[in-house]
MMTF fields as JSON, N, C-alpha, C and O atoms, coordinates in Angstrom:
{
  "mmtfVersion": "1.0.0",
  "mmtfProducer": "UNKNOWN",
  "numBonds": 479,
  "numAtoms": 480,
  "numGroups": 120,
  "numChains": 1,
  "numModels": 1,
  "chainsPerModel": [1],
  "groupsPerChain": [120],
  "chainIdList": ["A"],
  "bondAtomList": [4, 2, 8, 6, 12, 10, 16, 14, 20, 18, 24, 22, 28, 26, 32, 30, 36, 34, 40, 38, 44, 42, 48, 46, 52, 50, 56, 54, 60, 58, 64, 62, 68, 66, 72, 70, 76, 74, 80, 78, 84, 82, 88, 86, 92, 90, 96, 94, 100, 98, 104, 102, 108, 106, 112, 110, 116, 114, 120, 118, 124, 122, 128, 126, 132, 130, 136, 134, 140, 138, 144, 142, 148, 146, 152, 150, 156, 154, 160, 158, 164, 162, 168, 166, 172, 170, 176, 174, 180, 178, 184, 182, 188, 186, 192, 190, 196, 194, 200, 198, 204, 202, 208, 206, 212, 210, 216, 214, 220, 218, 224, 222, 228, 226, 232, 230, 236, 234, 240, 238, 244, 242, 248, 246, 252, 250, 256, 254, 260, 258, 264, 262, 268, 266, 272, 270, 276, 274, 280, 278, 284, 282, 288, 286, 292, 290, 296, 294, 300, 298, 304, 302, 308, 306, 312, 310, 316, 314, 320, 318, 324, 322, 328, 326, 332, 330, 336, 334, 340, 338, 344, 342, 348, 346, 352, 350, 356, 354, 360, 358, 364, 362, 368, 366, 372, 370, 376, 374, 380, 378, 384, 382, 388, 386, 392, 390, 396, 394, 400, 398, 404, 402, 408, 406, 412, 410, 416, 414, 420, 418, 424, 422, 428, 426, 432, 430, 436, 434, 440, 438, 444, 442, 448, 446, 452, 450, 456, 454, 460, 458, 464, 462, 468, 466, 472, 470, 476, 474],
  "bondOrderList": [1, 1, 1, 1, 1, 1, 1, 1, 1, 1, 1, 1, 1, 1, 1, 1, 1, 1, 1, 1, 1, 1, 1, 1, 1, 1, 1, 1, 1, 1, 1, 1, 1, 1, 1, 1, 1, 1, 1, 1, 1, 1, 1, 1, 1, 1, 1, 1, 1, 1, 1, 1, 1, 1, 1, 1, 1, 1, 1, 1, 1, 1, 1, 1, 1, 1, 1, 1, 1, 1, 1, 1, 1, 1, 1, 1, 1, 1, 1, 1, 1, 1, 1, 1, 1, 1, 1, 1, 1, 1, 1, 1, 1, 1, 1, 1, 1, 1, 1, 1, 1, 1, 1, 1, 1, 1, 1, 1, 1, 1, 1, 1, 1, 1, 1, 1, 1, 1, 1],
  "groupList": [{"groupName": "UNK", "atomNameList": ["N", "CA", "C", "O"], "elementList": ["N", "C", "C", "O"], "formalChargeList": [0, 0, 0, 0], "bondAtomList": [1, 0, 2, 1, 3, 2], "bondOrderList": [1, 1, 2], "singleLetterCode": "X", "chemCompType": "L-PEPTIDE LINKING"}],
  "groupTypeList": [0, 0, 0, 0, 0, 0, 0, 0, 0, 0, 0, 0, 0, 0, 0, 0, 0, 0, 0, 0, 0, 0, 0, 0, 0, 0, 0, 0, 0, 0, 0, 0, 0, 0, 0, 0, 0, 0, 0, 0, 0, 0, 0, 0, 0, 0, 0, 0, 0, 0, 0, 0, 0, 0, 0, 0, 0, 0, 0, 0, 0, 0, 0, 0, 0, 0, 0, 0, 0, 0, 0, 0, 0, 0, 0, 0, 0, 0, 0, 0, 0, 0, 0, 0, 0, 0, 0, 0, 0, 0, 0, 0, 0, 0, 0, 0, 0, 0, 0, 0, 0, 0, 0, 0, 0, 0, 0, 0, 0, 0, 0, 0, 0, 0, 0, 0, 0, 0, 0, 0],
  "groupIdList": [1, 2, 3, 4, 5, 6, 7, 8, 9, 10, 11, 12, 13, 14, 15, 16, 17, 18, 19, 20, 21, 22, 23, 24, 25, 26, 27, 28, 29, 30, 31, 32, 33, 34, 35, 36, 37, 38, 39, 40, 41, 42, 43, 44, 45, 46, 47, 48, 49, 50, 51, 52, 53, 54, 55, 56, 57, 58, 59, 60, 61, 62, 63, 64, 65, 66, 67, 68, 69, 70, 71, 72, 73, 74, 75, 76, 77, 78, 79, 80, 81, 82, 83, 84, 85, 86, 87, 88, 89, 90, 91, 92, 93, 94, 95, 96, 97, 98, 99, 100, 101, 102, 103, 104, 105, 106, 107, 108, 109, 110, 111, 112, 113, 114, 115, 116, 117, 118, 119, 120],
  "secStructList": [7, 2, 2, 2, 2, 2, 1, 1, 6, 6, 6, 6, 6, 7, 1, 1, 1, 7, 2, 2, 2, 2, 2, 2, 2, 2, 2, 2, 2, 2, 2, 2, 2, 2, 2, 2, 2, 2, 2, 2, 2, 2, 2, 2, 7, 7, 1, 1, 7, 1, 6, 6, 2, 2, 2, 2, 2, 2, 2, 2, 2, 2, 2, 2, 2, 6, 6, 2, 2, 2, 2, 2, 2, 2, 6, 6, 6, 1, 7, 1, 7, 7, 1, 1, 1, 7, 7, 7, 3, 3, 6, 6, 3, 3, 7, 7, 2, 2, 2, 2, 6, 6, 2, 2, 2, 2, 2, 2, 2, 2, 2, 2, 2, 2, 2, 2, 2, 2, 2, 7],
  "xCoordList": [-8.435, -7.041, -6.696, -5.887, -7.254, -6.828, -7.673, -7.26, -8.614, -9.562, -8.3, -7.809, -7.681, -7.332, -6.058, -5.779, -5.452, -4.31, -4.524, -3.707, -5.75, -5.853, -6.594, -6.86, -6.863, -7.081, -5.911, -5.476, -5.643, -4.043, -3.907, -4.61, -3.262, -2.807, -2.021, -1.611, -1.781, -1.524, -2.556, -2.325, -3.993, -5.251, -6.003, -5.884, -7.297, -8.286, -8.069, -8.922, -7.016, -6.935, -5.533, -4.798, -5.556, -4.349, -5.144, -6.213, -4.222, -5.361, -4.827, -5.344, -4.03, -3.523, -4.382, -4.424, -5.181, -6.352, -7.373, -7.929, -7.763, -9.025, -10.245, -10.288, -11.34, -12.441, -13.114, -13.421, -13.186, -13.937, -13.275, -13.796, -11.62, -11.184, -10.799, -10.276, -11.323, -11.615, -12.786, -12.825, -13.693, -14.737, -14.709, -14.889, -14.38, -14.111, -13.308, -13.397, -12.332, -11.556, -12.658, -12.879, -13.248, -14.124, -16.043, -16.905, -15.867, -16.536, -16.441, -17.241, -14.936, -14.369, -14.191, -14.531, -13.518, -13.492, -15.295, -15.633, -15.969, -17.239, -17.93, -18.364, -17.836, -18.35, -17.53, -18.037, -15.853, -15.237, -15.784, -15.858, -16.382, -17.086, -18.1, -18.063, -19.266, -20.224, -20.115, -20.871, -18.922, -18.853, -18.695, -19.203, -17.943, -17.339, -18.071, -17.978, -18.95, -20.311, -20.866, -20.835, -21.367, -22.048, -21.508, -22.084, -20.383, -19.344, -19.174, -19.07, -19.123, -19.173, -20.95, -21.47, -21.239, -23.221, -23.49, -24.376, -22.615, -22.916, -22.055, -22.023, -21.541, -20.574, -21.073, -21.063, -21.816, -22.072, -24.075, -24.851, -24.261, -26.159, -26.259, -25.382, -27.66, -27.7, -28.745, -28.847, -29.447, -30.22, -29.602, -28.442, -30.424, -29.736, -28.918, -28.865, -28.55, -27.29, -25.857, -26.222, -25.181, -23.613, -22.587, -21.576, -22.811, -21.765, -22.369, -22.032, -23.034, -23.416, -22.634, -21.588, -23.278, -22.833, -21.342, -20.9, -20.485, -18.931, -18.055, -16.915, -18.794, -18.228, -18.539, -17.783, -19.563, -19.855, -18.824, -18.098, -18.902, -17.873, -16.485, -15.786, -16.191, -14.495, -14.39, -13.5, -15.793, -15.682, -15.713, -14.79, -16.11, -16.277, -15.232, -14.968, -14.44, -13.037, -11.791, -10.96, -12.166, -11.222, -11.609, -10.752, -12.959, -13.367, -13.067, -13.251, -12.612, -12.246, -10.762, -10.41, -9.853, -8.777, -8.18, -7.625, -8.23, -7.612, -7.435, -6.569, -8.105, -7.827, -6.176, -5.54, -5.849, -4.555, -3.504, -2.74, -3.645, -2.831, -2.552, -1.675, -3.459, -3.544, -4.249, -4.425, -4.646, -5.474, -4.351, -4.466, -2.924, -1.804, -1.977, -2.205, -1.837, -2.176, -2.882, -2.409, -4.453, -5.72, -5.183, -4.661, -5.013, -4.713, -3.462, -3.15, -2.783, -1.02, -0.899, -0.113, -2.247, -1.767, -2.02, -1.747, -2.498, -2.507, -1.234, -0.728, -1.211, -0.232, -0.277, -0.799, 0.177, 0.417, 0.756, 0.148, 2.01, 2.51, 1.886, 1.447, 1.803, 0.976, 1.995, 1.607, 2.997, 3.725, 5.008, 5.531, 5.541, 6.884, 8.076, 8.955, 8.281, 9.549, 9.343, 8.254, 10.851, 10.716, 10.181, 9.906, 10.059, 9.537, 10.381, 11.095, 10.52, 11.342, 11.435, 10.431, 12.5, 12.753, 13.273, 14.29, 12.55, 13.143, 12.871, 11.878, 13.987, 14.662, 14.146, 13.827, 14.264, 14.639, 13.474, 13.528, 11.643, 10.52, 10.121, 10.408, 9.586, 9.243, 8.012, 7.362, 8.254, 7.158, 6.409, 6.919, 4.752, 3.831, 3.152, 2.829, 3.074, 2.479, 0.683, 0.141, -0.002, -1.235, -1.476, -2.582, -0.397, -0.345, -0.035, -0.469, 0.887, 1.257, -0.067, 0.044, -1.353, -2.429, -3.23, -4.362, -3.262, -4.005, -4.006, -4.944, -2.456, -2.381, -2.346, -2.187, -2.53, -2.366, -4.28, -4.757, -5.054, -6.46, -6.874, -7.611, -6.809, -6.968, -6.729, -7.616, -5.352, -4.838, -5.822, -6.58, -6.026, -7.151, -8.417, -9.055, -8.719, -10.223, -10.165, -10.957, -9.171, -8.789, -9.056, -10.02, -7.419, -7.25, -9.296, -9.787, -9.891, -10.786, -11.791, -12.444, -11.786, -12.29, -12.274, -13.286, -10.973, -10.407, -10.947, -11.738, -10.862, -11.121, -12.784, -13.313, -13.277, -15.098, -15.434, -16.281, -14.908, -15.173, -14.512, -15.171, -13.334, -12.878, -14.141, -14.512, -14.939, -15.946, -16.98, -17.388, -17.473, -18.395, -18.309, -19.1],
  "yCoordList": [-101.236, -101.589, -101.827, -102.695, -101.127, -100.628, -102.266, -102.901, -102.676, -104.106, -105.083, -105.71, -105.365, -106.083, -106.62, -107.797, -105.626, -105.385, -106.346, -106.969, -106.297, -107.177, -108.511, -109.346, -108.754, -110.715, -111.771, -112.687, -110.979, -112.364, -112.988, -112.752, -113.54, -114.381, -113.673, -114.303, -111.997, -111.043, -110.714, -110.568, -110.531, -109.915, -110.596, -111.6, -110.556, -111.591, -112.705, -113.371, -113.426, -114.786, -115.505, -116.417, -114.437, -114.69, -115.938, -115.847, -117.163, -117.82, -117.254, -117.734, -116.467, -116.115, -115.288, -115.287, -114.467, -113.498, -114.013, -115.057, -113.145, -113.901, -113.443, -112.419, -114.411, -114.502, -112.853, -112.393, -112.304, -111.098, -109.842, -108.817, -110.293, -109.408, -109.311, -108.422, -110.577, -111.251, -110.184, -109.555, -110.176, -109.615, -108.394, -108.188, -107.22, -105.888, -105.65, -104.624, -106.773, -106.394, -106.523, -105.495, -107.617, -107.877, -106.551, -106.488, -105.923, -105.062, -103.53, -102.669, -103.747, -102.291, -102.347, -101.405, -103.814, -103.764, -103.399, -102.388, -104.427, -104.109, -102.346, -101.941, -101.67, -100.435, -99.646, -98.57, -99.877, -99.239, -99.135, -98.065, -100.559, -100.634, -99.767, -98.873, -99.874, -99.468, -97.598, -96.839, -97.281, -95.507, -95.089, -94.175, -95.957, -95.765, -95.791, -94.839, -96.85, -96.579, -95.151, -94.201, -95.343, -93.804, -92.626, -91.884, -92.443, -90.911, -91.176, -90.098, -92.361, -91.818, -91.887, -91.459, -92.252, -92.306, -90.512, -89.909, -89.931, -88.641, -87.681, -86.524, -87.769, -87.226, -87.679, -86.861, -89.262, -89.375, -88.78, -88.603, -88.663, -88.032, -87.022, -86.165, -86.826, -85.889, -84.631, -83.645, -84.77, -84.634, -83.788, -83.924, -82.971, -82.671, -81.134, -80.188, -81.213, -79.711, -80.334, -81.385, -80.187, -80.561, -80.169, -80.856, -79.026, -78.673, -79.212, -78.426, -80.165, -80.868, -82.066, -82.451, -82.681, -84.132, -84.518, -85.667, -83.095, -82.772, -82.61, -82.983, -82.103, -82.014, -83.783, -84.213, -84.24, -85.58, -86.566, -87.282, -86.455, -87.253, -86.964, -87.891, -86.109, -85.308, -86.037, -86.825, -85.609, -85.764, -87.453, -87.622, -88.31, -89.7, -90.534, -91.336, -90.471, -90.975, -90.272, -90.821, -88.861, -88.418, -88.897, -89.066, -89.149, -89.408, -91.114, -91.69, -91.664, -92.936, -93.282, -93.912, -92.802, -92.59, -91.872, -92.687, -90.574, -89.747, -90.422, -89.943, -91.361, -92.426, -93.284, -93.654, -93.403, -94.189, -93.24, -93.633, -91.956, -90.787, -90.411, -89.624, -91.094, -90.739, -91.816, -91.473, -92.88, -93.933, -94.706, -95.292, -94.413, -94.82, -94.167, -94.877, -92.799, -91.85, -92.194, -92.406, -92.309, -92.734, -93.949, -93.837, -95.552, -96.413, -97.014, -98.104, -96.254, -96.791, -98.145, -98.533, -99.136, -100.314, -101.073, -102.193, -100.101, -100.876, -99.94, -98.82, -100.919, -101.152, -100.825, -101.559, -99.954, -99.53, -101.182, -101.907, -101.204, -102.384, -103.833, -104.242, -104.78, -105.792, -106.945, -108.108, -106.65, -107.665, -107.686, -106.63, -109.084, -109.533, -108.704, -108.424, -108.177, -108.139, -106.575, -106.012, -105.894, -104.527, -103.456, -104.24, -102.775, -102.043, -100.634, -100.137, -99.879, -98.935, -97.844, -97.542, -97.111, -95.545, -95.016, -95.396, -93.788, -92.508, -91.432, -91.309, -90.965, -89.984, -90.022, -89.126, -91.684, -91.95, -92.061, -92.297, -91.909, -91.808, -93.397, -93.622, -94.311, -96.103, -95.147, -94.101, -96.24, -95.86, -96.865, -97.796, -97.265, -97.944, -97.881, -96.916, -99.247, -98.971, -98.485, -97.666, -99.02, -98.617, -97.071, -96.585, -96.21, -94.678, -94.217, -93.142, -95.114, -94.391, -94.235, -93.405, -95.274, -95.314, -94.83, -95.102, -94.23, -93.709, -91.947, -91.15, -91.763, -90.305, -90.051, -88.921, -91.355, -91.004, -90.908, -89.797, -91.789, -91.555, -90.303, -89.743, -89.663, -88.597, -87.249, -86.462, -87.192, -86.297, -86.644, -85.723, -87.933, -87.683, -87.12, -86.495, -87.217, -87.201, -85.47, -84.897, -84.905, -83.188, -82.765, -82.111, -83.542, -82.837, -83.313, -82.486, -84.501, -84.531, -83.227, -82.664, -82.854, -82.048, -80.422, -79.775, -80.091, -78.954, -79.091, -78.179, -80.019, -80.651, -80.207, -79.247, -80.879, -80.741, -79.249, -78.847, -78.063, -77.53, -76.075, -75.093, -76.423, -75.602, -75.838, -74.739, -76.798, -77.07, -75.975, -75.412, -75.62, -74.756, -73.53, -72.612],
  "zCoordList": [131.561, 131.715, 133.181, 133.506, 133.969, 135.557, 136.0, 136.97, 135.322, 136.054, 135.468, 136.407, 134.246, 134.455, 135.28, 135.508, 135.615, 136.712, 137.868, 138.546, 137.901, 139.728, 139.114, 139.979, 138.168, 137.589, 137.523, 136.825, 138.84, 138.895, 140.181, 141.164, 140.13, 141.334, 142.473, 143.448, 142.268, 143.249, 144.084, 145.284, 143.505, 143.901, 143.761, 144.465, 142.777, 143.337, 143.31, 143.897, 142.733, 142.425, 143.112, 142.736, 144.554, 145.698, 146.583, 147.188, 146.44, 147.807, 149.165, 150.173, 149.299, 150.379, 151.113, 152.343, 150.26, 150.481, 151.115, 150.775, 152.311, 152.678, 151.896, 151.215, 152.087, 151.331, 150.974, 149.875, 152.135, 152.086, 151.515, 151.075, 151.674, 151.047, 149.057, 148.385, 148.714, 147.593, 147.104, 146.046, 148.165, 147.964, 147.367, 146.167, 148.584, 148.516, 147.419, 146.745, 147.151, 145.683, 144.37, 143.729, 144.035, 143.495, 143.287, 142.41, 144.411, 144.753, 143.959, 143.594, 143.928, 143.99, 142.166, 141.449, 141.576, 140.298, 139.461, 138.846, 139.712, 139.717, 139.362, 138.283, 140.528, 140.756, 140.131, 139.815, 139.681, 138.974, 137.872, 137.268, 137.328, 135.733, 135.689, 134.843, 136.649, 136.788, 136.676, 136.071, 137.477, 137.555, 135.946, 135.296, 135.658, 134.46, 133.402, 132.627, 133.115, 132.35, 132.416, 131.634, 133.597, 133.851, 133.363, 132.567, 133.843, 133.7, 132.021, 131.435, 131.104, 129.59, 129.029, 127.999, 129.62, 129.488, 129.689, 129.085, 130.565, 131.23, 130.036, 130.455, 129.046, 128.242, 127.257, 126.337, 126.844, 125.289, 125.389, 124.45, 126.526, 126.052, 125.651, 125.749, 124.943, 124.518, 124.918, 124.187, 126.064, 126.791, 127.928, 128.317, 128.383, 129.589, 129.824, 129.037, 130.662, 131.075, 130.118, 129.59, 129.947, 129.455, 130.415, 130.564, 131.119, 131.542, 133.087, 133.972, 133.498, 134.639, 134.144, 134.665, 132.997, 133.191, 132.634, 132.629, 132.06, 132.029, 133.564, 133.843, 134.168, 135.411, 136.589, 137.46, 136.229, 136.933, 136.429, 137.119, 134.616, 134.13, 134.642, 135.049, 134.64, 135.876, 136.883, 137.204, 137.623, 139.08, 139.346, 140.143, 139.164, 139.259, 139.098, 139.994, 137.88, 138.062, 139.29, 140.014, 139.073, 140.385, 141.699, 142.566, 141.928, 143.586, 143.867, 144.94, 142.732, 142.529, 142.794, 143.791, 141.776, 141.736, 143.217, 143.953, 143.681, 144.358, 145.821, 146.555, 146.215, 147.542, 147.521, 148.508, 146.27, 146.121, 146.96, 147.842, 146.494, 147.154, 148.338, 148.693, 149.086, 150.865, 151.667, 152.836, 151.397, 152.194, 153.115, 154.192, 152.04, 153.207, 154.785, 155.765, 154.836, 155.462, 156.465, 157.581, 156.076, 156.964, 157.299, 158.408, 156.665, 157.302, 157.359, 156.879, 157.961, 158.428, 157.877, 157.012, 158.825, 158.752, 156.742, 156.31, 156.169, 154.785, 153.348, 153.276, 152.658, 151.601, 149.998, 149.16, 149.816, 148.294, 147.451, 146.663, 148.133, 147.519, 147.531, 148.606, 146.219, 146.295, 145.783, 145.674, 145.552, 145.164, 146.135, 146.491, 146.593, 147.62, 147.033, 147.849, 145.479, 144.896, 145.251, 145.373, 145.414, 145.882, 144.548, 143.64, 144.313, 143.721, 142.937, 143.808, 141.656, 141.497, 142.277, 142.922, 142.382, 142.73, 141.977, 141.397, 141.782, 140.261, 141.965, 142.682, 142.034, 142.709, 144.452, 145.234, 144.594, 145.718, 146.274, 147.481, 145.475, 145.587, 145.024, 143.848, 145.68, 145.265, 144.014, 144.011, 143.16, 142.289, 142.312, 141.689, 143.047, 143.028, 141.514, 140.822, 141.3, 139.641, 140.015, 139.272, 141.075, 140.793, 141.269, 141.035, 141.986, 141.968, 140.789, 140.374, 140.009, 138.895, 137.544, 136.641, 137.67, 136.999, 137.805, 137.404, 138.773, 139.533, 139.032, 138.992, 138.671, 138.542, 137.165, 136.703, 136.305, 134.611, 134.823, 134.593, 135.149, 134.97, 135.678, 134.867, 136.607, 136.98, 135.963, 135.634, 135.568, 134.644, 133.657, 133.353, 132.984, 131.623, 131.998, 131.151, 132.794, 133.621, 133.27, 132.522, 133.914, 134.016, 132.599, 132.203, 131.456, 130.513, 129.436, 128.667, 129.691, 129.064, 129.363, 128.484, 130.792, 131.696, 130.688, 130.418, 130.316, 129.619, 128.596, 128.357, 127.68, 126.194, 126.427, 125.866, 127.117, 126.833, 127.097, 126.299, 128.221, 128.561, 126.996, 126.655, 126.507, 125.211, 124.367, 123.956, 123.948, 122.895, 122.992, 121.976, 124.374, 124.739, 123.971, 124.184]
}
């Protein structure tokens, strides 16, 4: 859901964008697929520790996700926001839609986290 968000003419398909940053977007969708394979490859085997490849499956979407939260932070000069039109506020806080899927995939990542770890 989160890949197809950026197949528009905001993100990779901005000509405004320069090439490389085409890239790194293109990069980042990519390796998103790729983690993502893995972390349910690491939850559907049957082989193995469980409570290793429950915690990798956790950990991989959060070490993915949890950059939306603070990369403002580290780089002043870059932008939550990807679109010209201003954006909502619920209690005076802008609500960025890709923080707001940033913190719903995280939370599943957790509550799946709880879920696998109750089965034990």
């Amino acid at each position: 859901m989160s890949t197809l968000v950026d197949l528009n003419g905001t993100h990779l398909f901005n000509p405004a964008w320069h090439p490389h940053a085409v890239f790194h977007d293109a990069l980042m969708l990519l390796f998103l697929a790729a983690v993502t394979a893995i972390a349910l490859w690491m939850l559907w085997r049957k082989d193995g520790d469980r409570r290793v490849a429950v915690l990798v499956a956790t950990l991989v979407p959060i070490a993915f996700w949890t950059p939306f939260f603070y990369i403002t932070w580290i780089l002043p000069n870059s932008s939550l926001n990807a679109f010209d039109e201003p954006l909502p506020k619920l209690a005076g806080i802008t609500m960025y839609p890709n923080v707001i899927i940033a913190f719903v995939m995280c939370l599943l990542a957790v509550v799946g986290y709880r879920f696998a770890r109750a089965e034990e």
